[in-house]
C-alpha positions as CSV (number, residue, x, y, z in Angstrom):
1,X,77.9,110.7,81.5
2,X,80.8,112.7,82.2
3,X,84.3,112.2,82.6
4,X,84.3,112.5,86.4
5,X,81.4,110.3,86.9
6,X,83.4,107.7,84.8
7,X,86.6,108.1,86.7
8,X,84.4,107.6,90.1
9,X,82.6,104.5,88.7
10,X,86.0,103.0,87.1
11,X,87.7,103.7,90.5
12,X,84.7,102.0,92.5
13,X,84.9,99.3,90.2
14,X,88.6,98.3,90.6
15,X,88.5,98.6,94.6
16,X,85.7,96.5,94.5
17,X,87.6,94.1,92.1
18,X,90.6,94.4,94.1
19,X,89.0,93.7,97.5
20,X,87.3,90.9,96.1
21,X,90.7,89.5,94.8
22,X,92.3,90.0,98.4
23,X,89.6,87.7,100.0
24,X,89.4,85.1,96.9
25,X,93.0,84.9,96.8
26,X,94.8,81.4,97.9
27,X,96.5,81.5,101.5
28,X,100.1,80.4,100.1
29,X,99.7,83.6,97.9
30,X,98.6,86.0,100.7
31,X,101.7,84.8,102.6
32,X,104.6,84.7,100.3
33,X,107.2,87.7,101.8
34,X,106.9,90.1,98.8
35,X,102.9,90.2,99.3
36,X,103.4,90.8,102.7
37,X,105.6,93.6,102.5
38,X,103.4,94.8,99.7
39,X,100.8,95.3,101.8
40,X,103.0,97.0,104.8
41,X,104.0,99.3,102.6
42,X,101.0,100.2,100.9
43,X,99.1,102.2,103.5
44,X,102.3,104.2,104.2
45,X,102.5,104.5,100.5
46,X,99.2,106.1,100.3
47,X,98.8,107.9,103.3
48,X,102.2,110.1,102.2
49,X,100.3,110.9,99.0
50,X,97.9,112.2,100.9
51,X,99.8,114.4,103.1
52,X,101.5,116.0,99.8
53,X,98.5,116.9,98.0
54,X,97.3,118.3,101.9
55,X,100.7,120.1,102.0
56,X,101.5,121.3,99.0
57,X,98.1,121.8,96.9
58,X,95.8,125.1,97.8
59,X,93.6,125.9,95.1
60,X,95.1,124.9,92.4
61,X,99.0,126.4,93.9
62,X,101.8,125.1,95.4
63,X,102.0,126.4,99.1
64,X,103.6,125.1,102.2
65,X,100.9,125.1,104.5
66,X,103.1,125.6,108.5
67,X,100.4,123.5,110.5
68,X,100.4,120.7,108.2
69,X,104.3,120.8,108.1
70,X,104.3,121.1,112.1
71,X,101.9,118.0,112.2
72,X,103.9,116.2,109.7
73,X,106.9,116.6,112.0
74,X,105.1,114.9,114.9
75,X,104.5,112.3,113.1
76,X,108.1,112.1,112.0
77,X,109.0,112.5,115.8
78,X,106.3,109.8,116.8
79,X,107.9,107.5,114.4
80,X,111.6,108.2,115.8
81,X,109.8,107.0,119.0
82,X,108.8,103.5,117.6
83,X,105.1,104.6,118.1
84,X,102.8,102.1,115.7
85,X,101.4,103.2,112.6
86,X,98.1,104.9,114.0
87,X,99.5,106.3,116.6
88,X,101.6,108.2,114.4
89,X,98.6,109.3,112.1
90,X,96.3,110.1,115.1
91,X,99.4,112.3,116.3
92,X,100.2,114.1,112.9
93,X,96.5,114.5,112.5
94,X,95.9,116.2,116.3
95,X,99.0,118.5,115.9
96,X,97.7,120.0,112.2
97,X,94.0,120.1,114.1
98,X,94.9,121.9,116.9
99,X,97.0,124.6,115.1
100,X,94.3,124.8,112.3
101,X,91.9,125.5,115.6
102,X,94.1,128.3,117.3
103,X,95.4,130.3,114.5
């Protein structure tokens, strides 16, 4: 077994683990204020991480992709706006898709 196929069944593993804990877990844990803003934070958390390896990672170099920065900016705009969360993802994502299409 290699390495990778250990990191994929280690990672599986713990999300299962750690979904199962989300539904086993008591209600007065799941709704004390640190959880909660745990778990706002979280997808925002992850979701930027994301958008850094997309922006700044091209084959094993560092370059600043435009179209990903330009739909990064929407989404910055979107959230100036007050949109919701997946508003602002489906925005940043349609921007970066549409200028990946055209040019």
């Amino acid at each position: 077994m290699t390495a990778l196929w250990l990191a994929l069944l280690v990672s599986a593993v713990g999300s299962y683990l750690l979904k199962l804990a989300g539904v086993s877990l008591p209600e007065s844990i799941l709704n004390h204020p640190k959880v909660q803003r745990v778990a706002q934070l979280l997808p925002v958390a992850m979701l930027s991480a994301l958008v850094a390896v997309e922006l700044f990672d091209k084959g094993g170099r560092y370059a600043v992709d435009w179209r990903t920065l330009a739909g990064v900016a929407a989404g910055v705009v979107a959230l100036l706006l007050r949109r919701g969360f997946l508003a602002v993802f489906l925005i940043a994502i349609a921007v970066t898709a549409l200028l990946r299409l055209v040019t």
